[in-house]
N, C-alpha and C positions, 0 to 999 in steps of 0.2 A: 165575207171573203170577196175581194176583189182580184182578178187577172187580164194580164194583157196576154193573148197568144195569138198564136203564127201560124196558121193552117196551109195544109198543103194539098189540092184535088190534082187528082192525073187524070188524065182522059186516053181513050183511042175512041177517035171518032167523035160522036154526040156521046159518050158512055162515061163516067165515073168508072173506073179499075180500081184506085185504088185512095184513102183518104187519110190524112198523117199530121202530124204536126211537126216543126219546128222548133227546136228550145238553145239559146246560145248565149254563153256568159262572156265572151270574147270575139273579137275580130278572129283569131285561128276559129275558134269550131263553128263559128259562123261557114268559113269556108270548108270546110271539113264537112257540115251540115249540106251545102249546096252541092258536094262534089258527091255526099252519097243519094242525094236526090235526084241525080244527073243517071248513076249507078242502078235505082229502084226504076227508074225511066228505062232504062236500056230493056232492063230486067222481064219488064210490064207491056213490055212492047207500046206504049203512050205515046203519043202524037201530039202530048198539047198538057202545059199545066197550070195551074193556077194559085199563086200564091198570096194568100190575105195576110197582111200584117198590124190591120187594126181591127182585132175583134174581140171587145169588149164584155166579160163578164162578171155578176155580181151578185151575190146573194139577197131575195128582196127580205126587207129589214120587218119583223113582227109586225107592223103595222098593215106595211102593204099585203098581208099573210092574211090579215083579217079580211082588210078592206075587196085582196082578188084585183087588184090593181097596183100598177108600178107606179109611184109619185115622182121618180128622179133616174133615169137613164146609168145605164153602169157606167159611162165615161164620166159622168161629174161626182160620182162619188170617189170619196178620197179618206186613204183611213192616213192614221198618225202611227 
């Protein structure tokens, strides 16, 4: 299994509050997404957020299961 996701850290202060993801199949819930983010901010009293939009993961493949090591980073894998 490969995934591309969207994380979301809130802060007040140096603190993590609260930690979330992101998920959007459109330009609307994309905004609809940021406005209830804007909303959980209010909410959380946050001061500060941080949103990653490239972070990569991937199931390592039987081999690297055996070996305890990763041979190929989850961005370059690619299924069909």
């Amino acid at each position: 299994m490969m995934a591309h996701a969207t994380f979301v850290f809130l802060y007040r202060g140096d603190k993590i509050v609260q930690l979330g993801s992101l998920v959007f199949d459109s330009q609307g819930t994309k905004i609809l997404s940021f406005e209830k983010l804007a909303n959980q901010m209010k909410a959380m009293k946050a001061d500060g957020v941080v949103v990653s939009s490239e972070s990569w993961f991937a199931e390592p493949t039987r081999k690297e299961k055996e070996l305890g090591i990763l041979l190929f980073p989850p961005r370059v894998r690619w299924t069909d």
